[in-house]
Backbone bond lengths (Angstrom), bond angles and torsions (degrees), N, CA, C in turn:
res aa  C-N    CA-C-N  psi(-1)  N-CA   C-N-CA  omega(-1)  CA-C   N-CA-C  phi
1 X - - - 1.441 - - 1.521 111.64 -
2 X 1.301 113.87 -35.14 1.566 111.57 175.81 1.122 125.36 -70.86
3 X 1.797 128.21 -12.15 1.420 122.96 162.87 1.444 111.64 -56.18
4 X 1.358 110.50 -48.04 1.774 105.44 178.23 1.129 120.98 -44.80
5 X 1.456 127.56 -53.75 1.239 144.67 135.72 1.741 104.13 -3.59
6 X 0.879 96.48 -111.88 1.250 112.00 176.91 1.589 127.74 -18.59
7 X 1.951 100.84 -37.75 1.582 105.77 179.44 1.441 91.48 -77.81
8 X 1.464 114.42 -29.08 1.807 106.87 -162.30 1.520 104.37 -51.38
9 X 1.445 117.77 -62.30 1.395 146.50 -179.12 1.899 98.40 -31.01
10 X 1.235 90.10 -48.86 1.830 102.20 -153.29 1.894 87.37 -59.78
11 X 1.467 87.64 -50.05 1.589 89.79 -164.73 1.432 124.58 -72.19
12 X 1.441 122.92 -15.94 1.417 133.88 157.19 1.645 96.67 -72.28
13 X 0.997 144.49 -90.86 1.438 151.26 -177.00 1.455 120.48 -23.70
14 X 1.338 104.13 -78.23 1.346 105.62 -166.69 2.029 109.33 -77.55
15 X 1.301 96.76 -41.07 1.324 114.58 171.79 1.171 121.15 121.75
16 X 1.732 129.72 162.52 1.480 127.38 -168.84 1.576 91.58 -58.29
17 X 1.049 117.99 -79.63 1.808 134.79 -164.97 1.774 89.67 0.78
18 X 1.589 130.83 -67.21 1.398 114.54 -148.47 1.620 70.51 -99.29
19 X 1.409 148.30 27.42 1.912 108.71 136.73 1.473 136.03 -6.52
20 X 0.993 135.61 147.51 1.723 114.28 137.26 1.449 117.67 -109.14
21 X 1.836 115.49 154.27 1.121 115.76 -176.07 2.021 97.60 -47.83
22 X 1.503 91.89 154.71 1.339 128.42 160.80 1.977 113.36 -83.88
23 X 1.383 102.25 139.02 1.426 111.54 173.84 1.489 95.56 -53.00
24 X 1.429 119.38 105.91 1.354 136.33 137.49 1.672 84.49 148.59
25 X 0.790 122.10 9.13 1.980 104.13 173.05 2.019 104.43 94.87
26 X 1.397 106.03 12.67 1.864 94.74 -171.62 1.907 80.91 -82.93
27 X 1.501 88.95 163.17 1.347 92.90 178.68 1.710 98.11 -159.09
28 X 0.905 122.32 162.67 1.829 126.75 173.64 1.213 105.69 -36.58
29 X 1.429 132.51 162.06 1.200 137.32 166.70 2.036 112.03 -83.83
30 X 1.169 123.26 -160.54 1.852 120.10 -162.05 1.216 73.42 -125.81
31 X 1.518 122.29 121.23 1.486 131.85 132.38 1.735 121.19 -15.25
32 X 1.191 116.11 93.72 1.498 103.09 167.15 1.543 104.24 114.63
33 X 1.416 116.14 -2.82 1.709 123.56 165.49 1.036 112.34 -110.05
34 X 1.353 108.60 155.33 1.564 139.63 -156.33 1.714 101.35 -63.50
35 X 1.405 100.49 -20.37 1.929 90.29 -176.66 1.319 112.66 -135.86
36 X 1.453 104.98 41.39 1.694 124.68 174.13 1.136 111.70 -66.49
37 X 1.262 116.35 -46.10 1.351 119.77 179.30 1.519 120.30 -56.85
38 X 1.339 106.30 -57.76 1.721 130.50 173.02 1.119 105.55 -38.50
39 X 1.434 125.02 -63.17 1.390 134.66 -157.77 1.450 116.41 -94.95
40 X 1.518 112.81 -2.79 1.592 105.95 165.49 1.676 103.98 -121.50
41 X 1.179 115.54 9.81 1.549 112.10 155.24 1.242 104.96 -85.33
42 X 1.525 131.29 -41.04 1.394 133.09 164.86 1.556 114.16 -27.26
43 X 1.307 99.49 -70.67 1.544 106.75 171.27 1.420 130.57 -49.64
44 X 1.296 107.93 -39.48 1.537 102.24 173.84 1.210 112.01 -71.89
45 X 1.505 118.04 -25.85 1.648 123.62 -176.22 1.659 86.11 -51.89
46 X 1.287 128.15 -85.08 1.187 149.79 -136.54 1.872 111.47 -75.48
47 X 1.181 113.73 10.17 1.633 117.14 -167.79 1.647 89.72 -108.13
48 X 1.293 127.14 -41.37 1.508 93.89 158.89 1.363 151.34 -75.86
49 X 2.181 112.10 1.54 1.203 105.54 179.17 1.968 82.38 -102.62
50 X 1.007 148.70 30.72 1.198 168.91 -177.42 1.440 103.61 -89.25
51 X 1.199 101.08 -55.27 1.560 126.48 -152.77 2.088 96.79 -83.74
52 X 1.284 92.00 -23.89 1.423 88.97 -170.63 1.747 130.70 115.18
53 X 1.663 83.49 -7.11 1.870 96.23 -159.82 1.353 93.60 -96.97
54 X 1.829 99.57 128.86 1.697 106.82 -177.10 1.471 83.16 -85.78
55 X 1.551 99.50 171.05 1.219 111.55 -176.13 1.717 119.86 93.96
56 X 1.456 84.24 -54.62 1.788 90.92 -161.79 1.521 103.40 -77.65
57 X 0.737 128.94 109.42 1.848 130.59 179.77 1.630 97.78 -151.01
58 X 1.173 89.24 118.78 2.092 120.37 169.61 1.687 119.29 84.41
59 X 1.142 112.41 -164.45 1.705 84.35 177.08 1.021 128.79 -73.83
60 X 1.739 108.08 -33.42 1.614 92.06 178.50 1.604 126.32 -67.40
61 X 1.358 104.71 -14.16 2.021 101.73 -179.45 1.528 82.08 -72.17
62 X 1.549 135.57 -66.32 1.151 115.67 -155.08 1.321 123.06 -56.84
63 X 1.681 125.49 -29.17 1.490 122.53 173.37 1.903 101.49 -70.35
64 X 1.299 111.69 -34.00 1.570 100.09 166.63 1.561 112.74 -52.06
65 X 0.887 125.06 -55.36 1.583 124.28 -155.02 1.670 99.84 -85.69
66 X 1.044 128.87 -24.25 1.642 118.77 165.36 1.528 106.94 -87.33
67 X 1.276 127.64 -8.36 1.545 123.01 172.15 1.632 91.64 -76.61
68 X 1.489 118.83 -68.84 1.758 105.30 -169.23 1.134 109.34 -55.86
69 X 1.849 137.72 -27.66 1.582 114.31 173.10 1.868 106.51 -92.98
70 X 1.147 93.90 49.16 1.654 100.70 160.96 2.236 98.39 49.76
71 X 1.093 148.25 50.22 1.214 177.52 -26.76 0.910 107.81 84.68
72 X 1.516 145.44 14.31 1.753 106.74 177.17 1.386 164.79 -93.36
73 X 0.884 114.18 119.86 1.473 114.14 -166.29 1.744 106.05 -122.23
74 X 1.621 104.28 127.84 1.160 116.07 -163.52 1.816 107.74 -76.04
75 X 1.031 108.56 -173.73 1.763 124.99 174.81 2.057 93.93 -59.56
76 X 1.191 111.74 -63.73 1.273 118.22 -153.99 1.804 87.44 -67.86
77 X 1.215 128.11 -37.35 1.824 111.81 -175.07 1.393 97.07 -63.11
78 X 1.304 133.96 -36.79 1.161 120.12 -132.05 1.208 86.06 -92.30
79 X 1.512 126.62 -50.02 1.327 112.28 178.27 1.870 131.14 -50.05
80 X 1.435 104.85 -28.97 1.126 122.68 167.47 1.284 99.22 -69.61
81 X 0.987 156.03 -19.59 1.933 139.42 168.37 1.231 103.22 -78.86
82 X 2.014 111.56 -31.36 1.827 79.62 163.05 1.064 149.29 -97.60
83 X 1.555 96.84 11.73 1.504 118.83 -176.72 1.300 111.77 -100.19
84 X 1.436 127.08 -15.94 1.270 129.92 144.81 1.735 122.65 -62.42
85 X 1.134 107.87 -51.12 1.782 109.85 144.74 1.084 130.98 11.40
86 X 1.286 81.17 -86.31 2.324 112.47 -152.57 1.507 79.05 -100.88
87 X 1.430 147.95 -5.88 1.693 132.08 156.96 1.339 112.65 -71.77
88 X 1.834 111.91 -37.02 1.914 106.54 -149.95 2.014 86.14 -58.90
C-alpha cells in the first residue's frame, strides 16, 4: 500500500514528466496541449486500480486511500497537480 503512497508523493513532488506508463499504456498528458489536463487526471484516476487497490478507482478512491494511509490530498489538490502539470 505504501508504493501508492509513495507514487502519489513522487507525482506531486518530483512531477508527472518521470511517471511511468500505467497497465494499459495511459500515461500523463504533454505540458502545453489542449488535453493535458484530461489525460493526466485520467492517470491519476487510474494509478490506484494500477496499484492493485480494490475499491480505489478515480480520484476520489485515490484521495480516499491516501487519507486512510495518513497521505492526504483531496479531489481539488489533485486536480491542481495537474493543472500545475500541463502549466510548468
Amino acid at each position: 500500500m505504501r508504493k501508492l503512497t509513495a507514487a502519489a508523493f513522487a507525482v506531486g513532488a518530483v512531477g508527472l514528466a518521470a511517471a511511468p506508463a500505467l497497465a494499459g499504456g495511459s500515461q500523463p498528458g504533454t505540458p502545453g496541449e489542449p488535453r493535458c489536463h484530461g489525460q493526466t487526471v485520467a492517470y491519476l484516476a487510474q494509478l490506484a486500480g494500477s496499484a492493485g487497490i480494490s475499491g480505489a478507482n478515480g480520484l476520489g478512491g485515490l484521495a480516499r486511500y491516501l487519507a486512510a494511509n495518513g497521505d492526504s490530498l483531496s479531489v481539488p489538490q489533485l486536480q491542481q497537480i495537474a493543472d500545475q502539470y500541463c502549466t510548468s
